[in-house]
N, C-alpha and C positions, 0 to 999 in steps of 0.2 A: 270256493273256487280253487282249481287247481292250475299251475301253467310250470309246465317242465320241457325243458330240451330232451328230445326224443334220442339222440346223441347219446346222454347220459343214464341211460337204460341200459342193462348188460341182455343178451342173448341167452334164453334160457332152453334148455330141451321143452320138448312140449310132448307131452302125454307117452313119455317111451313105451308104456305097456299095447300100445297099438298104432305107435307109429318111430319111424326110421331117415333121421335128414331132416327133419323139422325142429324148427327154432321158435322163440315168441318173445315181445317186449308186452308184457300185461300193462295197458296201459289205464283198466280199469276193472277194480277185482270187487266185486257184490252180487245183487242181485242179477245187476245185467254185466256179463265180463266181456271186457273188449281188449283181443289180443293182434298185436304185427303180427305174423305168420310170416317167415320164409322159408320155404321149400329146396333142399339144395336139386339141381339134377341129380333122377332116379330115387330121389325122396318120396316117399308118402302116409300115408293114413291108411289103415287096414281095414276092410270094412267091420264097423262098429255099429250098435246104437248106444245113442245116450238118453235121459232121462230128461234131457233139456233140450229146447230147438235151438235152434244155429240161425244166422245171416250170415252169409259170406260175402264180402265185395272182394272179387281179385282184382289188383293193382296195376301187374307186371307179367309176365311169362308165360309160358304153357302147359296147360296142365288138362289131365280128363279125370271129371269125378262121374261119379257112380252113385243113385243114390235110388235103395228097391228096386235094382236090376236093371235098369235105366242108365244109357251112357251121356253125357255130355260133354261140352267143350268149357275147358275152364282157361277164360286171357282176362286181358284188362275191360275194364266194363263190365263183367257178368257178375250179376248178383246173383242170390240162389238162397231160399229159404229152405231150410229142412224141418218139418215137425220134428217134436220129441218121438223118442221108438222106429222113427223110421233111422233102415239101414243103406250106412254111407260109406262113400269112401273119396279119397280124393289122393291123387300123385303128378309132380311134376314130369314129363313128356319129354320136357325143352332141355334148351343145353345151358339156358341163364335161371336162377332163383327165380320161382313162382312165392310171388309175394300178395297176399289177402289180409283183408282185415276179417278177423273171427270174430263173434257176438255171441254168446254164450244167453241165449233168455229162458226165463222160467218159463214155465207153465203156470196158466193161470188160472 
């Protein structure tokens, strides 16, 4: 069992080689990674693939991801699974940090 103040966690870049204005508190690093995401306005994700599927739950703000040529709305409430290989992307819109929770899962 783990129990930490989320406070106590420093802001980290997240993935500079394909993204710009993104932050993360990792607040679980294994098989399955579960990272805070905030997005400053004008931040985003480039589109990529990874090797691994994703969950995303956005929290807060506004944002449009992209994921195989495909546009959506990214706010609070939307979840959004991506397989592995497929290509993604995702950027805040708004004018306040777009804040998700990332899920990093294997393939199985």
């Amino acid at each position: 069992m783990q129990v930490f103040d989320l406070a106590s966690l420093d802001w980290q870049p997240v993935r500079p080689d394909v993204a710009r204005g993104v932050v993360g508190k990792t607040l679980r690093d294994g098989k399955v990674k579960v990272v805070l995401t905030r997005v400053e306005p004008r931040g985003k994700f480039e589109l990529h693939r990874d090797s691994y599927a994703h969950l995303f739950y956005f929290l807060s703000g506004e944002g449009r991801l992209v994921i195989e040529g495909q546009t959506f709305a990214a706010r609070a409430g939307v979840v959004v699974h991506i397989d592995a290989g497929q290509e993604h992307a995702y950027e805040n819109i708004g004018n306040d940090d777009l804040v998700l929770f990332s899920l990093n899962l294997p393939t199985e």
